[in-house]
N, C-alpha and C positions, 0 to 999 in steps of 0.2 A: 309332562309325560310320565308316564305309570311306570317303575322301575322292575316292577318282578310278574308284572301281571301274566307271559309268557311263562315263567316256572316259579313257582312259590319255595323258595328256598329254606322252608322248615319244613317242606315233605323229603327232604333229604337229609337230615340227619343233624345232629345240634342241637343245644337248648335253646330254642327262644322266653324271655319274659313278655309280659305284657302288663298291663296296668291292676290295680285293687280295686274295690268296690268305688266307684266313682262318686254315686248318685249318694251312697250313703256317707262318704267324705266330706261331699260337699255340703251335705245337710247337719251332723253331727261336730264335721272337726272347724267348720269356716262359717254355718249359722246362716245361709243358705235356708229359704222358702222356696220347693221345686215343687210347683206344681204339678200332679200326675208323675212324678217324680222326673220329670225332663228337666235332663243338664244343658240341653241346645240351646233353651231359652237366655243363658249365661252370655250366648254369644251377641245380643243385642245391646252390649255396653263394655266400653275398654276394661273397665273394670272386672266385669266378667270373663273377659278374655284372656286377661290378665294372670287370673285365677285356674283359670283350665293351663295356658301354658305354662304357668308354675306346676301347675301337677304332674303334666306329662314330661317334661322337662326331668324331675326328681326321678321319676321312673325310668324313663330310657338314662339318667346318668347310672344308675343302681349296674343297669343289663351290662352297659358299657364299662362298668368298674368289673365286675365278675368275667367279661370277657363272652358275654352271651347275647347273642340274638336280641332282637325288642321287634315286637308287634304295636304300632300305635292304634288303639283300638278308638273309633269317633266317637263323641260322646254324642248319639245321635239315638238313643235305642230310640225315645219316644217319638223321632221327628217321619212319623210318617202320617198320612192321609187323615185320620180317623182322630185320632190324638194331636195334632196339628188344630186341626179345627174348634178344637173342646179350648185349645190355647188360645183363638183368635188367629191363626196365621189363615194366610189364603196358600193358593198353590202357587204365587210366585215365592213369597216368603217364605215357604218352605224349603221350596230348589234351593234359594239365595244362603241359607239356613246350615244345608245339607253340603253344598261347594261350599262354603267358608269354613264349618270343620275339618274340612279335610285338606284345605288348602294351609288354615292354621298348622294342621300337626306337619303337612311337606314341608312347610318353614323350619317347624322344630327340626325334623328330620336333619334340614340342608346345614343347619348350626353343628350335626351330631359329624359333619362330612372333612370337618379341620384334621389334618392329618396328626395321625396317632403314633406312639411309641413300636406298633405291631398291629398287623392286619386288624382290619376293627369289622366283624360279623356284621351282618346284612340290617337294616331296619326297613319294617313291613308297613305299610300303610292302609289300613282294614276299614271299609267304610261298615259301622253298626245297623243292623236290623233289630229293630224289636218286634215282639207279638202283637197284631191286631188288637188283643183283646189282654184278658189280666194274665199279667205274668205268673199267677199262681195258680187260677181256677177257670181252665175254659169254657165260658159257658158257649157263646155263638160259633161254634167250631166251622171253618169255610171248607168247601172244599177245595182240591188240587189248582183247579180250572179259577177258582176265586178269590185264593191266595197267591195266585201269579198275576192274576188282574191288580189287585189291590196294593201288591209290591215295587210293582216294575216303575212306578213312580220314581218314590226312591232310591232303588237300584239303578235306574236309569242315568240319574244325574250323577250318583259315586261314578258310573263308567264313563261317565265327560270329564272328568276328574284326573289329580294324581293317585287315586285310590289303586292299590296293587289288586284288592280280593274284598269282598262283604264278607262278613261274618252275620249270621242271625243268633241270636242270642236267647236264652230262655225260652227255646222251643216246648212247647207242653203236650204237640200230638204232629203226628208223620205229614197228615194233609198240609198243611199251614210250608213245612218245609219243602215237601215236592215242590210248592209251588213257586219259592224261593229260589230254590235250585235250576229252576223253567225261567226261572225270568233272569237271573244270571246268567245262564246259559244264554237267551237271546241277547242281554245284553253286553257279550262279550269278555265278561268280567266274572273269575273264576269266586266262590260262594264256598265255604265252612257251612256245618250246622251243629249248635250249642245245643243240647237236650236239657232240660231242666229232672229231677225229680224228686220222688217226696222222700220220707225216711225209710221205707222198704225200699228204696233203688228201682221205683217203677214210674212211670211218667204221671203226670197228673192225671191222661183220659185213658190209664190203665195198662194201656203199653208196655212191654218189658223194655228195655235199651238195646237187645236183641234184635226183639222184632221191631222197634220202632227203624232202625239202622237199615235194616232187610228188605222192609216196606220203601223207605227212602231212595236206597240202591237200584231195588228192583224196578223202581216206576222211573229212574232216571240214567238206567244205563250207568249206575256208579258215580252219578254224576257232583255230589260234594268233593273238593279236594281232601277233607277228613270231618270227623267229627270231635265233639268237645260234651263237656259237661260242666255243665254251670248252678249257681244259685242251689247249692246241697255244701254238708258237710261231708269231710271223706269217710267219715264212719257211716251217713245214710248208701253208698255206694258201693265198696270197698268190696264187700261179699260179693258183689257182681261182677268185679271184672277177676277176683281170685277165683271164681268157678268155671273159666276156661272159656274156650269156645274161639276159633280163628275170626269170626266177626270184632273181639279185643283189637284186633290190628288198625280197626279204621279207627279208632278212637287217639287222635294225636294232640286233644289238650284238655286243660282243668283248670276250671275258674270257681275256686270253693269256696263257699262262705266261710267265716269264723265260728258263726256260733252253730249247736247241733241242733236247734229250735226246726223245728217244725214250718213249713211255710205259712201256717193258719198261725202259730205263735209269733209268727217274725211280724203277719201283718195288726195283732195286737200290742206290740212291741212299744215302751214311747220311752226308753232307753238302750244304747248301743251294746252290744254285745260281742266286743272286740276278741272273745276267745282268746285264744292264746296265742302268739304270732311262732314260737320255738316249737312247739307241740305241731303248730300246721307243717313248719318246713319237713317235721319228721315224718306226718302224713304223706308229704306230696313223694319224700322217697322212699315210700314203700308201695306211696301208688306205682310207682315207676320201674323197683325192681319187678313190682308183677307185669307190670305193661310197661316193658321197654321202649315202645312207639309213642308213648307218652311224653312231649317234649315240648309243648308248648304251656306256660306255666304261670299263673295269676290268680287275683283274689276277684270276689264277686262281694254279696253285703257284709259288712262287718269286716273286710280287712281294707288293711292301709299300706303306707307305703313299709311300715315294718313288717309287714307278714312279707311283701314281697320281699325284701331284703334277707329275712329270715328262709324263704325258700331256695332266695339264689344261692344263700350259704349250705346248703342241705343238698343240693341237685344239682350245682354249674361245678366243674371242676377250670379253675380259674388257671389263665394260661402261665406258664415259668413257675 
């Protein structure tokens, strides 16, 4: 049974962490071949599973040592309809795919539940969306009505699940997450939405983070529990949530890459660009003095479990 699915307990105040660049961890630091870049695929051999709950494991200890929050976020972006089938999975294998990430991190979870020296903050269990289409360059953009068709698969099964909330991740345009948020909605199961964008702070299909937000809200009755931003460094952003405006408010988390690369440089890239993990945590708090509602806190490509570590030291103020 879903533990926070009725109130998500970092729309109320607290730092949550959540995990680092997964896809890029596992391809740079453990030598990992992920096709399409799907980490799901990991889950079809102990060994691979092995390897994911090593990871997630390291991350919720970090949140748990600082005294903060942890979001287990699935490693699922690629597991849906479209990108399933380019892998070989059918639509049982994909369900079967989809329930077993999320049931792996509830286990991590139940391990996090041994009783602690002092109250130990909430751990969230987030089942991943990813984009239809490429994470950096939309070309077949769906609309509202075809991106809730296309979704409700996989959102479907996180809501039979212990999944608390979906998250979509690397959003590149408004349509795609309307319909996100539609099929969350029917399916019970409360839905985040991650914006992605380029080195101007503007979405891929041109979007401001403004109006993409507005568009979202306005077609859904408000309906994201918050928003995020993802896959950018905090220098392509930065000028856009320091120029004001009370739409800053729905934005409640940051999944930033390490390096300031360009996403057209990232995808010519054939070495890691780990940035600087000290430099990031002083990023994320001065995202945070500008946006206080900013509390949910993680890495995207190029960081690891030291950028988070590095952030918790920079943003959680650790309890005694």
């Amino acid at each position: 049974m879903a533990r926070y699915r009725a109130g998500l307990p970092q729309v109320d105040g607290g730092v949550f962490l959540t995990d680092s660049g997964i896809e890029t961890v596992l391809i740079f630091h453990h030598g990992y071949e992920l096709p399409d870049f799907a980490a799901f695929v990991l889950l079809d051999d102990e060994a691979g599973v092995e390897t994911l709950r090593s990871y997630f494991r390291e991350h919720a200890a970090v949140a748990r040592e600082a005294g903060a929050g942890f979001i287990f976020e699935s490693p699922t972006w690629r597991a849906s309809p479209d990108w399933a089938t380019r892998l070989g999975y059918g639509d049982e294998a994909l369900a079967a795919a989809n329930r077993k990430a999320i049931d792996m991190l509830a286990g991590i979870r139940s391990e996090f539940d041994e009783p602690v020296d002092r109250p130990a903050p909430p751990m969230v269990v987030s089942g991943c969306v990813g984009p239809r289409g490429d994470g950096y360059q939309p070309a077949a953009l769906m609309t509202a009505d075809e991106a809730q068709s296309y979704h409700s698969a996989q959102i479907g099964t996180f809501a039979e699940t212990e999944a608390d909330m979906v998250t979509a991740i690397t959003m590149t345009y408004p349509d795609e997450a309307i319909g996100i948020v539609r099929a969350a909605r029917d399916a019970g199961i409360p839905a985040a939405i991650s914006f992605t964008v380029e080195t101007d702070g503007v979405l891929p299909d041109g979007s401001s983070l403004e109006q993409a937000i507005g568009v979202v809200d306005d077609a859904t009755g408000g309906g994201p529990a918050y928003y995020m931003v993802n896959c950018a460094h905090p220098t392509h952003f930065d000028h856009v949530l320091e120029s004001g405006g009370g739409w800053r408010e729905r934005i409640r988390g940051i999944r930033a890459n390490a390096s300031r690369m360009s996403h057209a440089e990232l995808d010519e890239a054939e070495e890691l660009d780990d940035g600087d993990p000290h430099e990031l945590g002083r990023q994320y708090q001065q995202l945070r003095a500008s946006v206080p509602e900013i509390t949910v806190l993680g890495g995207c490509c190029g960081t690891d479990l030291r950028h988070v570590q590095q952030i918790a030291a920079a943003c959680v103020r650790r309890p005694g």
